[in-house]
Phi, psi and omega in degrees: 000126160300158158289083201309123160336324186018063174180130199313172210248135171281140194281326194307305155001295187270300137001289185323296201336309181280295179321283178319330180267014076007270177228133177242347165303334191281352173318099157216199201230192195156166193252175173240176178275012147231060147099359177273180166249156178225142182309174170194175199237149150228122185315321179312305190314311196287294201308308196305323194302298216247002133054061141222130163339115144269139172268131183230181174040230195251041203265154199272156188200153163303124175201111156318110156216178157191175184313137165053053122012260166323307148328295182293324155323285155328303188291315179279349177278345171316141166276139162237176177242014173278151188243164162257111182273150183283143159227083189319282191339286176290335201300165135225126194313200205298316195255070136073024170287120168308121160101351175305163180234053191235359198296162177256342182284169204225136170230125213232100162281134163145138155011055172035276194282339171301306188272003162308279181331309167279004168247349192289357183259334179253353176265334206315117172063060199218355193232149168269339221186134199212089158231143194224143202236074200288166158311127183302301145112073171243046165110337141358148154269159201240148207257323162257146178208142206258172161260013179250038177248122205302159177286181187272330152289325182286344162304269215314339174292317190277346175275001186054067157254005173247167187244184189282345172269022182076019179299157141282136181241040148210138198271335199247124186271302209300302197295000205237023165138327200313277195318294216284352181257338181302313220297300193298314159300003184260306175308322209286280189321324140347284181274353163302295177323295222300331184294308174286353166255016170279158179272156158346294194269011176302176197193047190341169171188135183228115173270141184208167154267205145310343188273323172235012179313302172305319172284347164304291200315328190277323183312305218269356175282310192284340156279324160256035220046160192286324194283000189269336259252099209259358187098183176229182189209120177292137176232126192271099179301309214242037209283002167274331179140139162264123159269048176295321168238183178286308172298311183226118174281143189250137184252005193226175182217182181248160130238118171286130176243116177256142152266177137289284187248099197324302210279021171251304180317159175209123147275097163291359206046218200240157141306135211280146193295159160325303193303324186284326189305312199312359197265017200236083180273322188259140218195147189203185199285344157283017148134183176294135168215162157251167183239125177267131165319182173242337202278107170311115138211060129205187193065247183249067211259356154279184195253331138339320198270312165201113185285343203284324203259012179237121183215175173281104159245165211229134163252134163292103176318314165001288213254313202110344168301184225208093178229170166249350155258143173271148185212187185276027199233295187297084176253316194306121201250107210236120161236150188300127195218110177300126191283342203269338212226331171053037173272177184251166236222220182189147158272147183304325185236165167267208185297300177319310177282341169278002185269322162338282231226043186286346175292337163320325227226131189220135185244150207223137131302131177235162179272132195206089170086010173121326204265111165312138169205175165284201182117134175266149184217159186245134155266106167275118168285181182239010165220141144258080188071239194230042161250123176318118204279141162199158222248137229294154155315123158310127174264035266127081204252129169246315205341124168336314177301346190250015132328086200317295216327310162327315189262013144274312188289351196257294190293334212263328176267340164300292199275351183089002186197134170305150170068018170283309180229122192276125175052036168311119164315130182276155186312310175256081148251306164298308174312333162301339198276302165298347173313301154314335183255140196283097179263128190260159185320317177264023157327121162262137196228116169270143163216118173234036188209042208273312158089209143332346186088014154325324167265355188281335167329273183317318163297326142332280150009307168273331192288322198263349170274341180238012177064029171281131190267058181251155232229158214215098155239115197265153187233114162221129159307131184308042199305140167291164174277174197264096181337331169276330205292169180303317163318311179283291165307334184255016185130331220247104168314324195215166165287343179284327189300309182285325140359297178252347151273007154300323216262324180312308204254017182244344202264300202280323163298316206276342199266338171319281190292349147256033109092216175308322191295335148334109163315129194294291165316021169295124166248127158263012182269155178220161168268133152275114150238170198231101161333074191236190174298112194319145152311354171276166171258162186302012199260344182300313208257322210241018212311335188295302175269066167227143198262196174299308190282352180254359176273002177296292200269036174220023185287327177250138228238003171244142219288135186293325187257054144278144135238181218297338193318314185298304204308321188309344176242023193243321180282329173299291210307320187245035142252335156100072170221140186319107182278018148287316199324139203295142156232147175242144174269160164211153174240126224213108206003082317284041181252087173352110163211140164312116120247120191292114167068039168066080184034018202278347176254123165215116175226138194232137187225353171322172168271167177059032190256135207278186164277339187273314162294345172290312174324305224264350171291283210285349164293010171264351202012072184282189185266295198251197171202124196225154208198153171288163177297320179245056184260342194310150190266337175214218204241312164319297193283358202258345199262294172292017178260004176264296182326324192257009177244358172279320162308294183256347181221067169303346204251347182310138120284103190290142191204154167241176153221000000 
């Protein structure tokens, strides 16, 4: 039996891994300062491979940096040993029980960048739609703060703001790089992680102000590429106005949008508005349509610009139809012709689609400079086959609704009281977002910025108008409430606490206000998990530094206050199973055992475990199959247990802890 590992995959590693397995000629060895050998790369060589300038020192170059960088780099490529422990207590099933655990949504108290890292081995390209609502950085103390972040002196030493006689040469330290380099190390590592787990067709949405929009943006080109890079869209936040600076009220905010893979995403856009269907007056046996000219006007629409699009088409006065030959039926002969100017034009299409697609195609008399004439027109329908017609996403969101005001006025009717939560995002905001994106029933939408809970709303929310199962994980910290604050008077201790009883009480109104109409499978329910410490003892990780004197009180290698519930997800996390996934308990002479994903899991972590539970596993012929190191009831069943999955499941991946 393997050891499982239990503890994140260091990324720098795994990098070496990919490189060397590239070029494995660039492999070399080197001594470090102290004195070991260590692997090493050799630049030469690697220059050679890829017969490109490496920039090196202080030679000049296009670049995004700031103090401790490098540092941030790291910090997201490091392993950790941390675990997510279950909290049955907060959790609620599907249709909405307290404590059920049957739910597929995820509610993950603890630190951010820790729990990427324990999900980036079991999500890698697995979540569709990512959106976050990071700290703004407007002077604020930051709520995440990493350890690689430096005091204001050793920044003002790395940023060269002191001169060689140790003067300052610049007085407002904050305004000139502090906030914006703490911001960027709090972020740069997130959003590395947050990148491996979007799928292909994944898509990102980032809420910002004004304080950090150009570095979002410079952030999100060098992680996810410039080609990745879909643009932002003002969202008019504010309409009266924020009085934040003196000069100017800014009435609007960003969402910056990255893909993982532009030619992989499909931004569908919005569904079309009342004012817009109206333009669809008209019907024939395929439906309501509108009429577009055929005529170009705009880009390049002379006909210098493109001669191939400037031809004759001929129309039967009769009908109205369309031909390209003229007859004694075709007679009437129509060329795109700009009317203001009477230069000649171009058509939107060419000979070949209209030969396609000419049924499409209608000629209408019109008044044109006082006089009748002719002009070609396209039938747009407003359905396609049995898909909605819609309209590209707007880089300009005005709608009333999408007033943050909303998203006050929303937690204040959930809880019945003002001042629970301050600047909650409104539900349609997130509901616009998804709304644009082609989301399949079974999609997962991460917020690891989670705040209130808002987006886990809102996916309920969608879920319950189109019977869609798509899944919701929100990542938050336990930041404390403010002892004075409203929050705190009413209980709520933590941002998580309102987090999840936000989710509690929007689950049961949504399931409410739609009555009969509620997909009989709507999960309004989350799993609670929790960030802790691994369940291992350090003997686990280190076996090599435990003395002699220490193997009495290391006989079991697991923390005395666990349960097996904890190792069970601590084993999903480092076998990379869905921590959604159905668990059934079952007892199997008289032994506690998991089964996970429809047996694709069988995990027993009890004491004492005999041959009739070994047996009675591997006659399940699960995938993987996993047990504590010392669960054997003797010596006898630790001897015969290879034996006996070599009998009925020989293909079980067998695993300890």
């Amino acid at each position: 039996m393997d050891k499982l590992k239990m503890q994140t995959v260091n990324k720098a590693d795994e990098n070496y891994r990919k490189l060397a397995e590239l070029f494995p000629n660039v492999v070399t060895e080197t001594i470090d300062e102290y004195g070991e050998v260590v692997r090493a790369i050799d630049k030469d060589v690697l220059m050679q491979e890829i017969a490109v300038k490496v920039v090196e020192g202080r030679e000049e170059r296009y670049q995004f940096t700031w103090p401790d960088k490098k540092k941030a780099m790291l910090a997201a490529n490091a392993p950790i040993t941390a675990t997510l422990r279950p909290v049955v207590a907060d959790s609620v099933g599907k249709d909405g029980t307290p404590g059920g655990f049957d739910s597929e949504n995820l509610y993950i108290e603890g630190d951010n960048l820790e729990v990427l890292k324990l999900l980036q081995e079991t999500y890698l390209g697995k979540v569709k739609m990512i959106y976050i609502d990071p700290p703004y950085n407007t002077g604020n103390d930051f709520v995440y703060e990493d350890d690689f972040a430096q005091s204001a002196d050793e920044y003002m030493g790395n940023s060269g703001q002191y001169d060689e006689e140790g003067n300052r040469l610049v007085t407002n330290t904050e305004s000139n790089g502090r906030f914006h380099t703490d911001w960027l190390n709090m972020i740069y590592p997130r959003l590395k992680i947050a990148k491996d787990l979007l799928a292909d067709d994944g898509v990102i949405f980032i809420s910002i102000d004004e304080n950090e929009i150009e570095n979002i943006i410079k952030l999100g080109c060098e992680i996810f590429g410039e080609d990745n890079h879909l643009g932002e869209i003002v969202v008019k936040s504010n309409p009266r106005g924020s009085m934040s600076t003196a000069e100017i009220a800014s009435l609007h905010e960003y969402l910056s949008i990255f893909s993982k893979n532009r030619l992989e995403c499909r931004i569908i856009g919005h569904l079309l508005t009342e004012n817009m269907t109206s333009e669809y007056k008209y019907k024939d046996e395929n439906g309501e349509y509108r009429l577009l000219g055929l005529r170009m006007r705009g880009g390049f629409w002379r006909r210098s610009d493109r001669p191939n699009l400037y031809y004759p088409i001929y129309i039967t006065p009769n009908t109205g139809l369309v031909s390209l030959e003229r007859s004694s039926e075709y007679c009437e002969e129509v060329f795109p012709v700009q009317p203001s100017t009477m230069e000649d034009g171009t058509w939107r299409w060419s000979k070949e689609k209209v030969i396609e697609q000419g049924y499409l195609l209608l000629g209408k008399k019109i008044t044109r400079n006082g006089e009748l004439c002719w002009d070609i027109y396209q039938k747009d329908y407003l359905t396609k086959g049995n898909q909605e017609r819609r309209t590209k996403a707007k880089s300009i969101w005005d709608e009333p609704e999408i007033n943050y005001q909303n998203g006050t006025v929303e937690i204040k009717s959930l809880f019945a009281k003002s001042g629970i939560f301050d600047y909650s995002k409104p539900v349609f905001l997130i509901m616009r977002i998804l709304e644009m994106l082609d989301l399949k029933d079974e999609d997962i939408i991460l917020d690891f910025f989670s705040g209130s809970a808002t987006t886990a709303h809102a996916v309920m929310k969608l879920n319950a108008e189109d019977g869609g199962h798509r899944k919701f994980i929100m990542v938050q910290l336990p930041e404390k409430t403010d002892e004075k604050s409203e929050a705190y008077k009413a209980g709520y201790k933590n941002i998580c606490e309102i987090g999840k009883e936000r989710i509690r009480r929007a689950g049961r109104k949504i399931k409410e206000d739609a009555g009969l109409t509620a997909p009989a499978d709507l999960d309004i329910g989350f799993r609670c998990l929790r960030l802790d410490e691994s369940n291992m003892k350090p003997v686990y990780y280190t076996p090599d530094e435990v003395g002699q004197q220490d193997l009495f009180s290391l006989v079991d290698n697991v923390k005395e206050d666990r349960t097996p519930e904890d190792l069970l997800f601590q084993v999903m996390l480092d076998l990379g199973v869905l921590l959604s996934s159905p668990i059934e308990v079952k007892e199997i002479a008289d032994k506690k055992v998991f089964n996970v994903a429809d047996g694709f899991l069988l995990a027993c972590f009890d004491h004492d475990v005999t041959e009739e539970t070994v047996k009675a596993i591997a006659q399940m012929k699960p995938y993987y199959a996993v047990f504590r190191d010392s669960s054997m009831a003797n010596d006898s069943v630790a001897t015969n247990f290879e034996q006996i999955f070599e009998t009925y499941s020989p293909d079980t991946v067998r695993k300890v802890l």
